[in-house]
C-alpha positions in Angstrom: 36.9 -3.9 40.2 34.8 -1.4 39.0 31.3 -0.9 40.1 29.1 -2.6 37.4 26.7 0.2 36.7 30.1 2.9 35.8 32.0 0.1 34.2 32.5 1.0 30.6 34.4 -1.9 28.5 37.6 -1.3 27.1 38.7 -1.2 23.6 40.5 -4.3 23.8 39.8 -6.9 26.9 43.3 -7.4 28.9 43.6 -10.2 31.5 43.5 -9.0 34.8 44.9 -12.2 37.6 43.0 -10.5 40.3 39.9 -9.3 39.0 38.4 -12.9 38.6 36.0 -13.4 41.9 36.2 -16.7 43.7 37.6 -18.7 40.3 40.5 -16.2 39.8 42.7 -18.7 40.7 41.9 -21.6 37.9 40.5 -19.1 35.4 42.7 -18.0 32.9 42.4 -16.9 28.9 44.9 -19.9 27.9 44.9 -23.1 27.7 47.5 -26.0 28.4 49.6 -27.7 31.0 50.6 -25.8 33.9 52.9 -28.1 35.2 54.1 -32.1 34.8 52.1 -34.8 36.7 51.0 -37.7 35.0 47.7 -39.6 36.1 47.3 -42.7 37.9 46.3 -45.5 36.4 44.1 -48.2 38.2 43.4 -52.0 37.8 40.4 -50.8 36.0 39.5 -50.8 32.4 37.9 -47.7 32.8 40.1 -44.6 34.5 37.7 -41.6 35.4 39.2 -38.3 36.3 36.8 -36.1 37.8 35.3 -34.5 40.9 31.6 -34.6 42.6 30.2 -31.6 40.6 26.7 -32.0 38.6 29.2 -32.9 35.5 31.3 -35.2 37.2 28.4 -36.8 39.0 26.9 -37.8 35.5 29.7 -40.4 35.0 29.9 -42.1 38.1 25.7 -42.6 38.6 26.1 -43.9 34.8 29.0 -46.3 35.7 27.0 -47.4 38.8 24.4 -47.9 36.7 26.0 -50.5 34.4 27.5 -51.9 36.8 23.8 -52.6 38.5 23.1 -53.9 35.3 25.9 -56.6 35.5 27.9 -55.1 33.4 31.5 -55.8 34.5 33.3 -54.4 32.2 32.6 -51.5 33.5 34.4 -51.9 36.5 36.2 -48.6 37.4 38.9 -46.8 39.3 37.6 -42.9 40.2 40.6 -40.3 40.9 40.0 -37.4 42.5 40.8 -34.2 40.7 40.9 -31.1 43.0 40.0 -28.6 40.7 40.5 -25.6 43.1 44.9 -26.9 43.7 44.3 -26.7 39.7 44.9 -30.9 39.1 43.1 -30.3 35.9 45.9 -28.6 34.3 48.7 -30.9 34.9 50.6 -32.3 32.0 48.5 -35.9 32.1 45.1 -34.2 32.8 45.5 -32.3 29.4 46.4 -35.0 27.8 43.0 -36.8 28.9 40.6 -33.4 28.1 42.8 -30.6 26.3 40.4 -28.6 27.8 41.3 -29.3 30.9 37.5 -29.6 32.5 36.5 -32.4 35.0 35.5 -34.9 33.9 37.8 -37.1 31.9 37.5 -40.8 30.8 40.3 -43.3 29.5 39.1 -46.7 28.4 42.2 -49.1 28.9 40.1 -52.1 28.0 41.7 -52.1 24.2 44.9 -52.3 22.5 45.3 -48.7 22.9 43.6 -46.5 25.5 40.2 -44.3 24.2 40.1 -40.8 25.7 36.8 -39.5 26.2 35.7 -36.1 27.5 32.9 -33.6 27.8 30.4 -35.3 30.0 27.6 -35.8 27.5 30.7 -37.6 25.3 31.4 -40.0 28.0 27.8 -40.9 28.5 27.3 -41.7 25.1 30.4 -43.7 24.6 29.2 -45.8 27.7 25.7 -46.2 26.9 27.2 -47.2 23.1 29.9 -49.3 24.8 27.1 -51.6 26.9 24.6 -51.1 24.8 22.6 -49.9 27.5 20.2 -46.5 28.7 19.9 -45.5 25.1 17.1 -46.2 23.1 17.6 -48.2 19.8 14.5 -47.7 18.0 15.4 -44.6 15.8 12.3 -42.5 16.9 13.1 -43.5 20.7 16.9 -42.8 20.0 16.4 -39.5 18.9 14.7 -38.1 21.4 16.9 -39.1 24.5 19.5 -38.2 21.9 17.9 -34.5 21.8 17.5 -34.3 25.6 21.0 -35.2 26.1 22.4 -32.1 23.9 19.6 -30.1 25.6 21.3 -30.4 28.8 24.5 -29.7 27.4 23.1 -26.5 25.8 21.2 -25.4 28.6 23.4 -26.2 31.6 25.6 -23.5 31.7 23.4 -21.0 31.4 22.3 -22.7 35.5 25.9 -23.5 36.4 28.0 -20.5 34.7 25.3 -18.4 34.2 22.3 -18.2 37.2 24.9 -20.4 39.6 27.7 -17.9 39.1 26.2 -14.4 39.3 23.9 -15.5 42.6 26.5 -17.5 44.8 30.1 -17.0 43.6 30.4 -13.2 41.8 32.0 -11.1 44.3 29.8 -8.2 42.9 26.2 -9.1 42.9 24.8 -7.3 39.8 20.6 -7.6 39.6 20.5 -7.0 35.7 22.8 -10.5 35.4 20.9 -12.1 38.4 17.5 -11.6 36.9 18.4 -12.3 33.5 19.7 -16.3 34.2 17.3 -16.9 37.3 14.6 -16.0 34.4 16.3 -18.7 31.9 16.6 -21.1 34.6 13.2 -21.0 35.7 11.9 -21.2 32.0 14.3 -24.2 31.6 12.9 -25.9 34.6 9.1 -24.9 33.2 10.5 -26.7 29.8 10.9 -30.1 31.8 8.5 -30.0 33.9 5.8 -29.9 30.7 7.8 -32.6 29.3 7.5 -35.0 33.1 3.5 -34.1 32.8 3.2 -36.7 30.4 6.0 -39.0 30.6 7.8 -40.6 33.8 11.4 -40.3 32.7 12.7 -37.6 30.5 12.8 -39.2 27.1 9.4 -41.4 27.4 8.9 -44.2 29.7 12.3 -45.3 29.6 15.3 -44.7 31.8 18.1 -43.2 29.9 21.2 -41.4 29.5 19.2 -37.8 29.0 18.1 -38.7 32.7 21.3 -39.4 33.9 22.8 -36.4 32.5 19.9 -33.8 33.7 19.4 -35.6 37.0 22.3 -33.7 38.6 22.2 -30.7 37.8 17.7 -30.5 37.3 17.0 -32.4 40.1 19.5 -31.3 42.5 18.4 -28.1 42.0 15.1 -29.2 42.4 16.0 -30.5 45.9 17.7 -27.8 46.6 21.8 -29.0 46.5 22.4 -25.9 44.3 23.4 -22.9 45.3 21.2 -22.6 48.0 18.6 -21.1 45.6 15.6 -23.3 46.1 13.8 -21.0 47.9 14.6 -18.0 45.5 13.3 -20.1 42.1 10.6 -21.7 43.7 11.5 -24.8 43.3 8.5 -26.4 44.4 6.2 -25.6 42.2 7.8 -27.8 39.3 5.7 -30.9 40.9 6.3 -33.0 38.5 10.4 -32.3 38.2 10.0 -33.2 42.1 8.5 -36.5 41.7 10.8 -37.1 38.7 13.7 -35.8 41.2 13.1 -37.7 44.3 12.6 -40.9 41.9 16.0 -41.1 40.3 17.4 -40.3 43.7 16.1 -43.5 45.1 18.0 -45.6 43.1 20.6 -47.1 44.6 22.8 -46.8 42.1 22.5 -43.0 41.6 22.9 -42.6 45.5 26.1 -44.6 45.0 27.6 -42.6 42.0 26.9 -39.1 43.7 29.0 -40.2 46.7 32.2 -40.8 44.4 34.9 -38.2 44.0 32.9 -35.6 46.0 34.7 -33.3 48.7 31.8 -31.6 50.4 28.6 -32.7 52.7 28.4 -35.2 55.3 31.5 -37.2 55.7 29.4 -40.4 55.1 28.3 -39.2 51.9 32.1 -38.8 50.4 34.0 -41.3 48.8 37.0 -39.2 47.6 38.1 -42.3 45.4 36.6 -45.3 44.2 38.6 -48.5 42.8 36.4 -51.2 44.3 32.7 -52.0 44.7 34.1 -52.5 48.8 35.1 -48.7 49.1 31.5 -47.7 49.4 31.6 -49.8 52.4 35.0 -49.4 54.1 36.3 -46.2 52.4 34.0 -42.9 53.1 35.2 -40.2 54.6 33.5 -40.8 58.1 35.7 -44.2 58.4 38.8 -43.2 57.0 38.2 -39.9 60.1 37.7 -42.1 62.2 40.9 -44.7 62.4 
């Protein structure tokens, strides 16, 4: 690797396997199957395929959610997919998201199954499906409707952008540092004005645009990402904070962040979900301890 400030790009980009930081291993220019492995399929209606990132933690606080609501239908069976062993690019996986990103959703309750991917997709189909956290008065709509796509916009430039270049690059280069730590603050600036007036993202409402900025807003308001709290100054969004530390007491969000995820406190994983009893009998701590 060159050093960034001698690096001069070449005429044509060339794929180099070892030259890709702590991704190299799952990053590649192509996409497709690696290899054949079908996906499990639950008792379920609804089969989720994902992991306890921000993006895969949308679905399962939303399905929580519904199912808070009484919703049964959307009973659910969560399977892990290990996106560093590269699960995501297995024959069935690609069939479920052909762009083999976490998470993916097949709705079995028809005829024939429903794919859904893209996280703001799935979120939308649900809230559709149950006719629930999205507003149907068209003014109302639109806005949780804008807020949803603004997260999906503006996400990566956290995640991919400020999230990559400060914890993961294996070079750290300021100009790339500065340039998405600026963004992000200005996109946590943006939300806080918006939580000034209005106790939930879209108005007074819960909805899907909360569920969908939630984890990745407010856990970088409480400092779950990337360690960088302290470095954006994080506290002084107050009102992102209060909106932060509100979602998270719901029970059903604290539920929905502990399914499919692989990292913190034993107690606070729950690797897969197929029953309302796993969150009881099934995280990690147990399942250690027997």
């Amino acid at each position: 690797m060159s050093d960034s400030a001698d690096y001069v790009p070449p005429t044509v980009w060339t794929w180099n396997q070892e030259n890709g930081g702590h991704f190299a291993n799952i990053n590649r220019p192509i996409s497709g199957p690696t290899h054949d492995k079908e996906l499990p399929v639950g008792k379920h209606p609804l089969q989720l395929y994902s992991l306890g990132t921000p993006n895969g933690v949308k679905v399962t606080v939303m399905l929580e959610e519904l199912l808070a609501l009484g919703h049964s239908g959307a009973e659910y069976d969560a399977w892990l997919i290990k996106i560093g062993d590269g699960d995501q690019f297995g024959s069935g996986f690609v069939a479920a998201n052909p762009n083999s990103k976490i998470p993916a959703l097949v709705d079995r309750s028809g005829a024939e199954p429903i794919r859904v991917f893209e996280s703001g997709s799935i979120l939308l189909y649900l809230a559709e499906k149950f006719k629930a956290f999205l507003p149907t008065e068209p003014a109302a709509r639109a806005e949780c409707l804008s807020w949803l796509f603004w997260q999906m916009g503006s996400a990566p430039y956290l995640g991919g952008g400020f999230g990559h270049f400060y914890a993961y690059a294996p070079t750290k280069i300021e100009y790339a540092i500065n340039r998405f730590a600026m963004e992000t603050k200005r996109q946590l600036d943006v939300l806080d004005k918006r939580l000034a007036d209005n106790e939930y993202i879209s108005g007074s409402e819960y909805t899907i645009a909360d569920i969908a900025i939630w984890p990745w807003y407010g856990g970088l308001a409480k400092g779950w990402q990337y360690g960088a709290g302290e470095f954006l100054s994080v506290q002084e969004y107050t009102h992102v904070q209060r909106w932060a530390n509100a979602i998270f007491e719901r029970p059903a969000v604290q539920r929905g962040r502990m399914v499919n995820r692989v990292s913190g406190e034993p107690s606070s994983q729950l690797h897969e979900r197929h029953d309302a009893s796993d969150f009881n009998t099934k995280t990690q701590d147990k399942l250690a301890a027997k």
